[in-house]
C-alpha positions in Angstrom: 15.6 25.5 13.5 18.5 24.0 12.0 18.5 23.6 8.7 20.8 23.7 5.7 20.7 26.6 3.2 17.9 24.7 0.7 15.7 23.1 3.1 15.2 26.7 5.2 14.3 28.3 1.4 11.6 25.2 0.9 10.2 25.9 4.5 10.2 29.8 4.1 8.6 30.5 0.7 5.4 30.8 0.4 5.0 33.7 -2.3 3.7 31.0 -5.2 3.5 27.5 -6.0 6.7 25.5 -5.2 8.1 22.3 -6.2 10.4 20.5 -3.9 12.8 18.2 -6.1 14.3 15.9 -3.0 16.6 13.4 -3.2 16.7 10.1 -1.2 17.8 10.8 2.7 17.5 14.9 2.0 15.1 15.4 5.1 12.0 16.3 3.5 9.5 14.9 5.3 11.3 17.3 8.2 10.7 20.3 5.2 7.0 19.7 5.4 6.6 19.5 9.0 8.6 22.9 9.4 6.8 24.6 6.4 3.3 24.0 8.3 4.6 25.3 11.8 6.0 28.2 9.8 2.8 28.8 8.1 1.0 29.0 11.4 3.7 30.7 13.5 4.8 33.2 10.5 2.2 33.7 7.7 -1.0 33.6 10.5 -2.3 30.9 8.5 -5.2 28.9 10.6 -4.3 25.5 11.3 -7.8 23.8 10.3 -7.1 25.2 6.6 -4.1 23.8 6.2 -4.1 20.1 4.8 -1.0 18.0 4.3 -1.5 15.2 2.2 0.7 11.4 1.7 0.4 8.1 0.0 0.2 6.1 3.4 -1.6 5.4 6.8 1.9 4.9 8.3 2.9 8.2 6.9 0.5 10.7 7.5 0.5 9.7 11.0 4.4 9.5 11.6 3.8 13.3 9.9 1.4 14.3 12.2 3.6 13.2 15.8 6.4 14.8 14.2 3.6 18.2 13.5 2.5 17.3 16.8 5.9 18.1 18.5 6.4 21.7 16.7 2.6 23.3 17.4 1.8 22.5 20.7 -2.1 22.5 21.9 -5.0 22.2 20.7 -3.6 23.8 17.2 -1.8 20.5 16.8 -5.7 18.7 16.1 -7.0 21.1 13.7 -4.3 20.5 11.0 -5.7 17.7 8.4 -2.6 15.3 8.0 -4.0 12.3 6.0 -3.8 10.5 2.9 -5.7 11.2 -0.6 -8.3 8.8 0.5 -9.1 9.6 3.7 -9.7 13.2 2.2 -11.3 12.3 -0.3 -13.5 10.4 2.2 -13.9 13.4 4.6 -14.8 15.3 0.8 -18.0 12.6 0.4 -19.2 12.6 3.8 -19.5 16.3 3.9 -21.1 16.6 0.0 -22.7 12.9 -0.4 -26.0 14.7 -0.9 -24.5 16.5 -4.0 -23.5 13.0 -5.7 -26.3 11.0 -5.0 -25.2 8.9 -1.7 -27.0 8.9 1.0 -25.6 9.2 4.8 -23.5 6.3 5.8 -23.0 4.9 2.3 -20.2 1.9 2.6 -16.6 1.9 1.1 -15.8 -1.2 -1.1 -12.3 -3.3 -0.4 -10.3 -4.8 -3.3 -12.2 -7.9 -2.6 -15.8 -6.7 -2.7 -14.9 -5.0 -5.8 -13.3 -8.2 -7.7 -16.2 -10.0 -6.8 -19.0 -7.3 -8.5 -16.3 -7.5 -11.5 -16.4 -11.6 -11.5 -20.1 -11.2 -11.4 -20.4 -8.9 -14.2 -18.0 -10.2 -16.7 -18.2 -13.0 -18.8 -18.7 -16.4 -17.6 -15.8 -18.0 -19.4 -13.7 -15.1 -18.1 -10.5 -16.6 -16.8 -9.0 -15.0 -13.3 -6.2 -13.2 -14.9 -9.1 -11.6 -17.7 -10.6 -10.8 -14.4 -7.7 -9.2 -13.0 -7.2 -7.2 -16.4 -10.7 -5.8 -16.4 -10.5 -4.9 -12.9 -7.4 -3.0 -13.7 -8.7 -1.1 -16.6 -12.1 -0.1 -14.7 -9.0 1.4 -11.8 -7.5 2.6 -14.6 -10.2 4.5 -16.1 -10.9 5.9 -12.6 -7.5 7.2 -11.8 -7.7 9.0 -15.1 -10.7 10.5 -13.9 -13.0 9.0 -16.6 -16.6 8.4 -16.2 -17.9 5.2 -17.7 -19.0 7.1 -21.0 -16.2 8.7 -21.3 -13.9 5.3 -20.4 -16.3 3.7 -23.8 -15.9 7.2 -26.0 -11.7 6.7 -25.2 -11.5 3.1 -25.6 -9.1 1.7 -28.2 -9.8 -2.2 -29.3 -12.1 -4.9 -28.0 -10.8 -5.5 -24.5 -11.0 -1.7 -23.5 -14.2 -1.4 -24.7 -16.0 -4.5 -23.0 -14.2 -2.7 -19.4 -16.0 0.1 -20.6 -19.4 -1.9 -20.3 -18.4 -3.3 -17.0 -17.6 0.1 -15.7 -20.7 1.3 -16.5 -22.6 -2.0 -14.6 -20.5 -1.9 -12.0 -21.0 2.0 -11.5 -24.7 0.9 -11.6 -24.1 -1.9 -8.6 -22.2 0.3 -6.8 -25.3 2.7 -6.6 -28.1 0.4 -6.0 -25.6 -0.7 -2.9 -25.0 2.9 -2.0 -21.4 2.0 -2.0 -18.4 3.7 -3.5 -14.8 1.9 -4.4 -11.5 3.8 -2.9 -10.5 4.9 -6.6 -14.4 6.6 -6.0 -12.9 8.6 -2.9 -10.9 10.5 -5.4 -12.7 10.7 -8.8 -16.4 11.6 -7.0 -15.3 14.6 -5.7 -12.9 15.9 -8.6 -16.2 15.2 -10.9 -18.0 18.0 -8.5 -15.5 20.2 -7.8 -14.4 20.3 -11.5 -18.4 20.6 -12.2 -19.9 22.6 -9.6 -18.7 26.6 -8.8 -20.1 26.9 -6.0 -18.6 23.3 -4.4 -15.1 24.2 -5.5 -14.9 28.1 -3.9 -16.0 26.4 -0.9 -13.4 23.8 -0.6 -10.5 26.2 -1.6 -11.8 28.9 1.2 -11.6 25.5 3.4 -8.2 24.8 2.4 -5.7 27.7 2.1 -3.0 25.7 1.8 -1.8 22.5 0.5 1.0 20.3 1.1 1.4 17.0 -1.0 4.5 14.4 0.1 5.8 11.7 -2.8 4.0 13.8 -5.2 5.5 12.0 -8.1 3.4 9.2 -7.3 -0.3 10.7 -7.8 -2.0 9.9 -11.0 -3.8 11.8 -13.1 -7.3 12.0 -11.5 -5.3 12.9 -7.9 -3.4 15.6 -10.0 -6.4 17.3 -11.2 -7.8 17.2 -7.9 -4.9 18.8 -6.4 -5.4 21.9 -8.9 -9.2 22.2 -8.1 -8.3 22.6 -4.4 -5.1 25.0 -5.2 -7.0 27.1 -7.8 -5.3 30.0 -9.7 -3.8 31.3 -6.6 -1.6 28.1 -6.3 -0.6 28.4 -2.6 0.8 24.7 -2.8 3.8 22.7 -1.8 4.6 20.1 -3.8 7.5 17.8 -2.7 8.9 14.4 -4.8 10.9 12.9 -6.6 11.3 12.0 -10.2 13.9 9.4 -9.1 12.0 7.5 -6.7 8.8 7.0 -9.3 8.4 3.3 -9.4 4.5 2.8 -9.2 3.3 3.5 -12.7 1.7 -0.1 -12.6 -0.9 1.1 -10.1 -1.3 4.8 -12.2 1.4 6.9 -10.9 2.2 9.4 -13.6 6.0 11.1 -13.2 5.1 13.1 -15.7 2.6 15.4 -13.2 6.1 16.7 -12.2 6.3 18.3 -15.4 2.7 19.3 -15.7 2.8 21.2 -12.6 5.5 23.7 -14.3 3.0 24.5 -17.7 0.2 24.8 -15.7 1.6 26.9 -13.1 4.2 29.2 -15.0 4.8 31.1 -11.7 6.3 27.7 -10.4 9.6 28.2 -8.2 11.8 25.0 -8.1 14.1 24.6 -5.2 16.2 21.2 -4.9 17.3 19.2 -1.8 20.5 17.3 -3.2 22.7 16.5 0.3 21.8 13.2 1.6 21.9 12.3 5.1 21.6 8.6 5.2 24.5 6.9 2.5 28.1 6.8 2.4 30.0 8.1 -0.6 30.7 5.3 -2.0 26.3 4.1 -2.3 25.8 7.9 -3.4 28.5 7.8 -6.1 26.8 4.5 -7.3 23.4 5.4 -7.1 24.0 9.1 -9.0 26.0 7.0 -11.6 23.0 4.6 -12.0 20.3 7.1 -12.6 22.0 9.3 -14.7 21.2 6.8 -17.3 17.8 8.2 -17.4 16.3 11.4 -18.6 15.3 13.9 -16.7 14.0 17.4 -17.1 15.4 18.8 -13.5 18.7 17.7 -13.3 20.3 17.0 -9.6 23.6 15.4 -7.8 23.3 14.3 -4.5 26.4 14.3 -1.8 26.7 13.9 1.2 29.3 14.4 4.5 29.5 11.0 5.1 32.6 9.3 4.6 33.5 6.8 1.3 32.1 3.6 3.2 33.2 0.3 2.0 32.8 -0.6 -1.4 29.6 -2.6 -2.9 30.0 -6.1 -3.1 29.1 -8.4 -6.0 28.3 -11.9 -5.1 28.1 -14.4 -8.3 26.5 -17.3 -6.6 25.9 -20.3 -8.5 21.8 -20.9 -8.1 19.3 -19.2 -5.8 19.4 -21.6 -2.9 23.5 -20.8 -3.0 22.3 -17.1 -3.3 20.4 -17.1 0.2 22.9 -19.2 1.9 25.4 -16.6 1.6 23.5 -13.7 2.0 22.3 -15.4 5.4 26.3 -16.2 6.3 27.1 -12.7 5.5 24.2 -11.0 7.7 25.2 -13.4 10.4 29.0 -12.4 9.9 27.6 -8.5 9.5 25.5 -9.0 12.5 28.7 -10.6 14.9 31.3 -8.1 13.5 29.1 -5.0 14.3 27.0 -6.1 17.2 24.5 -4.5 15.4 20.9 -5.3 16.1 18.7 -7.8 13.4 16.6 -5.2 12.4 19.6 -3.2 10.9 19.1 -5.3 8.0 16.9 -5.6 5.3 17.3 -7.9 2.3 15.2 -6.8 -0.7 14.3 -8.4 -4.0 12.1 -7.9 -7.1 9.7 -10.0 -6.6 7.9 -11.9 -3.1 8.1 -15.4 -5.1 11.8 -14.3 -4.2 11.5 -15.0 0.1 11.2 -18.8 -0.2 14.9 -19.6 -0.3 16.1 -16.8 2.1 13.5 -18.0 4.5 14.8 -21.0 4.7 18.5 -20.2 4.6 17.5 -17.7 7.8 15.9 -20.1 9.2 18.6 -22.7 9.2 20.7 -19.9 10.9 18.7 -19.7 13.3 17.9 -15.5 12.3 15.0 -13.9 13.3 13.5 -12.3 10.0 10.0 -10.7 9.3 8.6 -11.0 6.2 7.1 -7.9 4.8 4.2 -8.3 1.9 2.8 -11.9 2.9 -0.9 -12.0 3.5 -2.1 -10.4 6.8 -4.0 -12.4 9.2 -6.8 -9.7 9.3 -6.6 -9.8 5.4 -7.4 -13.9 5.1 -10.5 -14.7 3.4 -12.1 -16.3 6.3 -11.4 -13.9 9.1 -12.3 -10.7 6.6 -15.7 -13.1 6.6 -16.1 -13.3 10.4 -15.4 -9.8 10.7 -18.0 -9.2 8.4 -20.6 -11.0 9.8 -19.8 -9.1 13.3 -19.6 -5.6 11.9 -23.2 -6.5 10.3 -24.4 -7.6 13.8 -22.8 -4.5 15.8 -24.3 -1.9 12.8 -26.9 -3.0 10.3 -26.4 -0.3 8.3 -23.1 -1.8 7.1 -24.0 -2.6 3.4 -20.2 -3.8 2.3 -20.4 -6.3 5.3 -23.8 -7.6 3.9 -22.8 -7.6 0.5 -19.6 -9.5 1.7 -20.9 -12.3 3.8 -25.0 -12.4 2.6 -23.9 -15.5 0.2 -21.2 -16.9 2.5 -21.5 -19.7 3.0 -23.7 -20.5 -0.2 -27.5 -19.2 0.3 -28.8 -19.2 -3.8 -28.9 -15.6 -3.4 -27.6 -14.5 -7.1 -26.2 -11.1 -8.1 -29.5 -10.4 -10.0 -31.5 -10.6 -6.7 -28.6 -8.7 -4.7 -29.1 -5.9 -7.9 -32.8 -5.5 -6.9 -32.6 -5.6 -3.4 -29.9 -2.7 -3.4 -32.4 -0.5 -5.8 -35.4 -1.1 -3.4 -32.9 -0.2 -0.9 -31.7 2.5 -2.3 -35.5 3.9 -3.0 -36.2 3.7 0.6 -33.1 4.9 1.7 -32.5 2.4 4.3 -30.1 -0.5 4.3 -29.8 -3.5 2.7 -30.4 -5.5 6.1 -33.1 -3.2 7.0 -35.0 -4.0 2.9 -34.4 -7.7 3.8 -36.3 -7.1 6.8 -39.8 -6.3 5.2 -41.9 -8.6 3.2 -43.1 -6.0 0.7 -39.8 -6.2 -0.2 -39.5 -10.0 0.0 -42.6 -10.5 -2.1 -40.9 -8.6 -5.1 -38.5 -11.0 -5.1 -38.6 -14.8 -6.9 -39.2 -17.2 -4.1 -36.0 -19.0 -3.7 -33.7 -16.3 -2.6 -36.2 -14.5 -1.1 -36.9 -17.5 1.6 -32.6 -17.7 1.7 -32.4 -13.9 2.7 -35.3 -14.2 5.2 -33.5 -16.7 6.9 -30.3 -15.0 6.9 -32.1 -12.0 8.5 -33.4 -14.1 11.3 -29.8 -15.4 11.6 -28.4 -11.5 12.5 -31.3 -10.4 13.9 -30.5 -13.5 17.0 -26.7 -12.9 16.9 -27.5 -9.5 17.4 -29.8 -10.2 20.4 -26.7 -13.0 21.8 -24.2 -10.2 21.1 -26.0 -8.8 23.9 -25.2 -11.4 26.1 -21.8 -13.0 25.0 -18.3 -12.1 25.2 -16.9 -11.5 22.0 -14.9 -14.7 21.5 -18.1 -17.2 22.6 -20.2 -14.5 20.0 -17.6 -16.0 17.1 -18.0 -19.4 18.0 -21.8 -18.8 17.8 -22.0 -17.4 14.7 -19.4 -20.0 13.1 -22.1 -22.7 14.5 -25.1 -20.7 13.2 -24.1 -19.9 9.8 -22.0 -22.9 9.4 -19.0 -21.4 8.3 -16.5 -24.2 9.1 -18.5 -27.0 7.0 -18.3 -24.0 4.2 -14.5 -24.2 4.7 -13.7 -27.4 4.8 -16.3 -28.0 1.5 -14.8 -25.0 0.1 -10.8 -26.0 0.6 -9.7 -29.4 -1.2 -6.3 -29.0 0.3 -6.0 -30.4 3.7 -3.4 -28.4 4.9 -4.7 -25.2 3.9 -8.0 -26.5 5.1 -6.4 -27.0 8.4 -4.5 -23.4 8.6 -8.5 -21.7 7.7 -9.7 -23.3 10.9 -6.8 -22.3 12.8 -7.2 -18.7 11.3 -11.2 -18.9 13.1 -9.6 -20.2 16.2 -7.5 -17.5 16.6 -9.6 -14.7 15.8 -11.7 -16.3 18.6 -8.7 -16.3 21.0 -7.8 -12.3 19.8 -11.1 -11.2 21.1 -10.8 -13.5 24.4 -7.4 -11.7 25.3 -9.0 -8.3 24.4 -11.7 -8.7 26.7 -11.5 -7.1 30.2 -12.6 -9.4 33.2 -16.0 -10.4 32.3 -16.6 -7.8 29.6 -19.3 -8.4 27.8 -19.5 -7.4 23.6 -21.7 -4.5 23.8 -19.8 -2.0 21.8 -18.5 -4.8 19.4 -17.8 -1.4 16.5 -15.5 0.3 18.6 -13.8 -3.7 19.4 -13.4 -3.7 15.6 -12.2 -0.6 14.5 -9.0 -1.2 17.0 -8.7 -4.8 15.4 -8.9 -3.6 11.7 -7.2 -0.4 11.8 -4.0 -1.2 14.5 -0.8 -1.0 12.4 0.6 -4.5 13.4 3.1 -4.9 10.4 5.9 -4.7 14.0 9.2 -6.4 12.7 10.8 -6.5 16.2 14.6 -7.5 16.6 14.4 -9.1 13.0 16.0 -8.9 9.3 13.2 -7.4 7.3 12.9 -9.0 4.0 10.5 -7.7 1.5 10.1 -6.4 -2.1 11.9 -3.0 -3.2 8.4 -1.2 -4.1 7.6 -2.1 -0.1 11.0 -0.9 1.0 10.3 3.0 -0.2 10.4 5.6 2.3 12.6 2.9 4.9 16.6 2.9 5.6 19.0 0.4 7.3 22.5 -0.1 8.0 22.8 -3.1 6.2 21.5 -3.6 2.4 21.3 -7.3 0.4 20.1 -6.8 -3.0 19.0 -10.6 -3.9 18.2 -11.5 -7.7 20.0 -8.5 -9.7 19.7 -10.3 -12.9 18.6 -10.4 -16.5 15.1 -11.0 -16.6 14.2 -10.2 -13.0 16.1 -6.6 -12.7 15.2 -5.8 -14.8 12.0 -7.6 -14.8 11.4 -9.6 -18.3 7.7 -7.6 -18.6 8.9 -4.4 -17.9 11.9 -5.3 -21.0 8.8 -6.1 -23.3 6.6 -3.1 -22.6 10.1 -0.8 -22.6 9.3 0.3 -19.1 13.4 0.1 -18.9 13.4 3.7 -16.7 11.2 2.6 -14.3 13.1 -0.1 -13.4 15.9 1.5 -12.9 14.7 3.8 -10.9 13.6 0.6 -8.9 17.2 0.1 -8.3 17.8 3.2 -7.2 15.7 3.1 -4.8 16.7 -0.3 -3.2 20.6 1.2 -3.4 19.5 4.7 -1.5 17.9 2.4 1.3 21.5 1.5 2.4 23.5 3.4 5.0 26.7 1.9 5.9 26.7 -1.4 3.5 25.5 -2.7 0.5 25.9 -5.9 -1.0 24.6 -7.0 -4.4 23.6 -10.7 -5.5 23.0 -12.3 -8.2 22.5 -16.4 -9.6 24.2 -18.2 -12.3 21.0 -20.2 -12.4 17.4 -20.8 -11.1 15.1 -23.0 -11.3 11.8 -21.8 -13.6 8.5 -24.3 -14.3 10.9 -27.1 -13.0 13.6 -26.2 -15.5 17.0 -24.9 -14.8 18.0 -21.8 -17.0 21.0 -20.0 -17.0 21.1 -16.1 -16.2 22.9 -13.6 -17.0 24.1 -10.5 -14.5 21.6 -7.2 -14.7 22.6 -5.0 -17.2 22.3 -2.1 -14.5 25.3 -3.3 -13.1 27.4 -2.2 -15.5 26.3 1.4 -15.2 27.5 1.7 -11.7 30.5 3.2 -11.2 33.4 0.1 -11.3 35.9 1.6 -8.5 33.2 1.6 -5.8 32.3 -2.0 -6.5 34.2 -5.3 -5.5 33.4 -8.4 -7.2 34.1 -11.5 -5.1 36.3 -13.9 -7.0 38.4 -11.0 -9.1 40.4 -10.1 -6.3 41.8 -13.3 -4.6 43.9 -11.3 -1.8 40.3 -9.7 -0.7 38.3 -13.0 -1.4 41.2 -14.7 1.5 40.7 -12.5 3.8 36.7 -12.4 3.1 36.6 -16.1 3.6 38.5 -16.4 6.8 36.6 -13.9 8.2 33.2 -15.6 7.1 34.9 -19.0 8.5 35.4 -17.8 11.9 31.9 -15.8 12.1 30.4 -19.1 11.1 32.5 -21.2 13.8 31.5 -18.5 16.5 28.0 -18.6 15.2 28.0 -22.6 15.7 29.4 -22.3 18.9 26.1 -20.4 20.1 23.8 -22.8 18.8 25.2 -25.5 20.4 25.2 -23.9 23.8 21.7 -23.3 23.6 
């Protein structure tokens, strides 16, 4: 295998717990990969107790093709490559007993779990209250807190009424027999911290553990982590302090630190040569972060040549920004014959996409816009999936709880409360308590009659699902539960009104092309699962454009940095709540993404509230390194020759257009 002199040391040790220090580009995601075939091949270790663990879908699986490649058979299935959740997931439906759920209990989205919040808190709360208590109940879960605990540790008046809504919402969430995803990880650290016998078990399961991006767990996945590793500590831990920029969703850097007191036997080893940037980006990006402390100090280099030097563009507002950031990817683009999706333009914030939409647009370059709202994510299609994941299994109690009041039945949370608990004393599903008229009876009259009629409802689009293709079976249920008169009461603007329909329209057109000849929906569940869990964020041929928290972990040939000012990079919050390391590290990480070029913008003004106000340049770009960097308009030989060029790639570029 080749490898240089620090990556073969991470891959071969294995006589303690190690910490892998790596640097942007540094090839560790090929460190982990070889450390597992090495662990199998060399150290006899059996592939079904090893478990390498990410932050993402995307990731674990890109890990386990390239796993896949190096063990070869049936060895290659055994190993567990997933994220926290989904082990945390394969944790509760192995030891559900232990923590009170019963078999096929039901995971909660972000949207089931703002709505139980909404319905718990205060009537008068306003949405972004909302937002902050749903944030503090996360929060208290990521830091591994049960609800009494979240009350004992609560400082002031807003922590403490989170506390209270923890503690309903805990309750909700077991009358539903339904967990949360921050449940996937606190649950089982409760019982393995808790229960002996539980936590031998899962380290004999697990013999070894590898964790990627490991500076972005949080407390409560930290903890977990040293339950499965135990004393013996047969772990690799790989991250980087550099790259932390998620603290605003619980990632703790400091775990980095941590891992060193509470394993003193901790061996260090750092990947510092970079495979991806020129000189010149490494030289700026090293200067950058030096500005922060750190407690493992490294350099990274590279055997790349110097590169061209970073360009400055002081535009005058942001519509001026995008327009030349769109000329200069077009001039890029014509000059290099390089494909569109060698570019990537990257901003603070995804307010920030309007303007270089439409300057891309107007050039006629194909872009994909990462971060907007997913079509399977829409309200209204998350609804119609709903309804048919209820129909195809009735034991889905998230899909009742999502769509039993949708459209409005009168059927309150108070009623939904009791339901869950006669449920939950039955042990059967929601659906299957709505079912039964002892159970009716015990409810007040109203909303009992509303859920008997919404049983009826399922219980005959279950019987047509028998019967009709998929895409007639959404029309059906759209006419049966009257979901389109519930859209168009529901949305005041008529625009947006129009673009929900269109949404149901399609989704009825998505299952028409899926179906085979005259296949009917049977096996709706399996139809599903390939609709909801395809990865079908595909940019194509296109200039990606998205945030720098979504452009971690990517690379391109061709970097725009839009909106590196005062106020937005660093963000104005972040200034207030001295999060200043954080977001430089953001930086950082936007600056590492480039390989061959990167060019840095910024506007003299923008337009805020509908008032103009004037900005001033990021103070991070005076702490990269002033050689490497050319300002357009302080050099007026450079800035000629700039413009002549940019003249004649837009004259060429015109020239296209009008031939097609």
């Amino acid at each position: 295998m080749s490898m240089n002199p620090q990556q073969r040391a991470a891959v071969t040790y294995c006589a303690g717990p190690l910490l892998v220090l790596a640097g942007a580009g540094s090839g560790k995601t090929r460190v982990i990969t070889e450390k597992i075939a090495w662990l199998m091949a060399r150290k006899n270790v059996a592939p079904g107790k090893i478990a390498a663990i990410t932050f993402t879908n995307k990731a674990a699986r890109e890990m386990r093709e390239r796993v896949a490649r190096l063990v070869k058979g049936e060895a290659a299935q055994e190993l567990r490559v997933c994220t926290f959740h989904a082990l945390g997931l394969k944790f509760l439906q192995i030891e559900h007993a232990k923590l009170g759920l019963k078999r096929g209990f039901s995971i909660l989205d972000a949207d089931d779990s703002a709505a139980i919040v909404k319905d718990l808190a205060p009537a008068a709360a306003k949405p972004d209250q909302l937002f902050a208590l749903r944030n503090l109940v996360s929060a208290a879960k990521c830091n591994g807190l049960t609800p009494e605990q979240a009350l004992a540790q609560a400082h002031g008046a807003r922590e403490r009424e989170a506390a209270m809504v923890y503690a309903n919402y805990q309750k909700r969430l077991g009358a539903f027999n339904a967990v949360d995803f921050d449940d996937l990880i606190r649950l089982p650290l409760a019982l393995l911290e808790g229960d002996d016998e539980t936590r031998a078990a899962w380290q004999e399961r697990i013999r070894y553990l590898l964790v990627d991006e490991y500076q972005d767990t949080n407390n409560a996945q930290y903890r977990l982590l040293k339950q499965l590793a135990g004393e013996r500590g047969a772990f690799t831990a790989v991250g980087d302090d550099d790259q932390s920029i998620y603290a605003w969703r619980g990632a703790n850097p400091g775990n980095l630190d941590e891992l060193a007191r509470d394993y003193p036997a901790l061996k260090v080893l750092k990947l510092e040569q970079n495979y991806r940037c020129s000189g010149r980006i490494l030289r700026a990006a090293n200067a950058l972060i030096r500005h922060n402390p750190h407690v493992y100090e490294k350099q990274l280099w590279s055997e790349h040549g110097e590169g061209a030097p970073l360009r400055v563009l002081a535009c005058r507002d942001d519509e001026h920004e995008a327009e030349r950031i769109a000329a200069e990817i077009v001039h890029q683009q014509q000059l290099h014959k390089s494909p569109w999706h060698e570019f990537a333009v990257l901003y603070r914030g995804n307010h920030q996409s309007r303007p270089l939409e439409k300057a891309l647009r107007l050039t006629r370059v194909p872009y994909h816009l990462t971060g907007g709202t997913a079509f399977l994510q829409r309200a209204e299609v998350k609804d119609v999936l709903a309804y048919l994941r209820l129909i195809a299994n009735p034991e889905d109690d998230a899909a009742f709880l999502r769509i039993v009041n949708v459209p409005r039945r009168d059927i309150g949370a108070t009623t939904l409360e009791k339901l869950g608990e006669l449920a939950q004393s039955q042990r059967v599903s929601m659906l299957h308590a709505a079912h039964s008229d002892g159970v009716l009876k015990q409810l007040a009259a109203r909303p009992a009659s509303s859920l008997a009629s919404f049983v009826a409802m399922i219980g005959e689009l279950a019987a047509a699902s028998r019967r009709l293709p998929a895409a007639e079976l959404v029309d059906e249920l759209i006419r049966r539960a009257r979901y389109a008169e519930h859209v168009e009461a529901d949305t005041k603007d008529a625009a947006a009104r129009q673009r929900r329909l269109d949404n149901l329209r399609e989704l009825a057109d998505w299952f028409h092309a899926m179906q085979k000849g005259g296949e009917r929906a049977g096996d709706l569940a399996a139809q599903l699962a390939l609709l909801t869990h395809a990865d079908r964020d595909d940019p194509g041929n296109a200039v990606r454009l998205m945030t720098l928290h979504s452009a971690k972990g990517l690379e391109f040939r061709f970097v725009y940095l839009a909106g590196v000012e005062q106020g937005k990079l660093p963000h104005e919050a972040s200034l207030a709540e001295g999060r200043i390391e954080e977001e430089r590290r953001l930086f950082y990480v936007g600056i590492t993404r480039a390989k061959d070029r990167l060019c840095i913008s910024y506007a003299a003004r923008s337009r805020r509230y509908g008032e103009i106000i004037a900005n001033e340049p990021s103070r991070f770009l005076a702490e990269l390194p002033p050689d490497d960097l050319h300002w357009d308009g302080r050099d007026a030989e450079q800035d000629a020759d700039a413009k002549r060029e940019l003249a004649s790639s837009h004259i060429a570029r015109l020239a296209s257009l009008l031939a097609d």
